[in-house]
C-alpha positions, 0 to 999 in steps of 0.5 A: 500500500502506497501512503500518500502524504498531504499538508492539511492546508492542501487538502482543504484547498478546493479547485474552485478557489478562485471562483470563491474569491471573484463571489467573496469580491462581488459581495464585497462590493455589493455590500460596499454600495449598501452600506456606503462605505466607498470612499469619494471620488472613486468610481463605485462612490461615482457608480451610486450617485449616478444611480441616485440621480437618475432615479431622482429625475426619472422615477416621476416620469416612470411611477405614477405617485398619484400625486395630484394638486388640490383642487382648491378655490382660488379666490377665498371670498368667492367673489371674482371682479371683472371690468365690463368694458364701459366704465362699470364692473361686473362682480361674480359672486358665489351662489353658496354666499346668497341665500335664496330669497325675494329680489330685494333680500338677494341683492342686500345680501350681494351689496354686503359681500361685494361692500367690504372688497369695493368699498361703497357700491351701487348694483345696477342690475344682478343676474343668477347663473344657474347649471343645468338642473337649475341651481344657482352656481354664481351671482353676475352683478353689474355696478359701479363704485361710489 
């Protein structure tokens, strides 16, 4: 019987060693990007700000964040004032402002919340302005400043 003699550090050496020591390398890196912990300036540093980067300039073209502006009011009083072209002003006033009444309560309800953006003001004449079922959305009022 032949005996063969073997250091124990050969015999646990695999063929595969290099193999082992590129996965070790990967991993490494990998780590290295999770844990960012490549210095400045190197190319794996360059490598994740880049990536940063284009997910911060395209993500919103590619995700739908469902991120949508309020629909909001943008006049607060709900009172909108236009020139009427003569030398009057037309004022449109939110239908929700007024409550619904005879022809002189409306139009003392308009003077009171046209009054204090205008100053004193004299209403010539008011017309609703109804959607399609019939329900006053907004008040057009034609008049002048005193």
């Amino acid at each position: 019987m032949r005996t063969i003699k073997a250091d124990p550090a050969e015999l646990t050496k695999t063929g595969h060693d290099s193999l082992t020591a590129s996965g070790n390398g990967v991993w490494r890196t990998i780590r290295g990007f999770i844990l960012w912990s490549h210095e400045r300036g190197t190319i794996q540093y360059d490598v994740m700000v880049t990536l940063i980067l284009v997910f911060v300039f395209f993500s919103p073209r590619l995700i739908d964040f469902n991120d949508r502006p309020v629909a909001r009011n943008p006049h607060a009083t709900g009172v909108v004032v236009y020139g009427d072209g003569a030398e009057g002003l037309l004022y449109e006033v939110d239908g929700k402002a007024v409550q619904p009444g005879d022809a002189a309560a409306v139009q003392s309800q308009l003077l009171r919340i046209i009054e204090p953006i205008s100053g004193e003001f004299s209403i010539t004449r008011y017309e609703p302005v109804t959607d399609k079922k019939g329900k006053v959305v907004s008040y057009k009022v034609w008049g002048s400043r005193q």
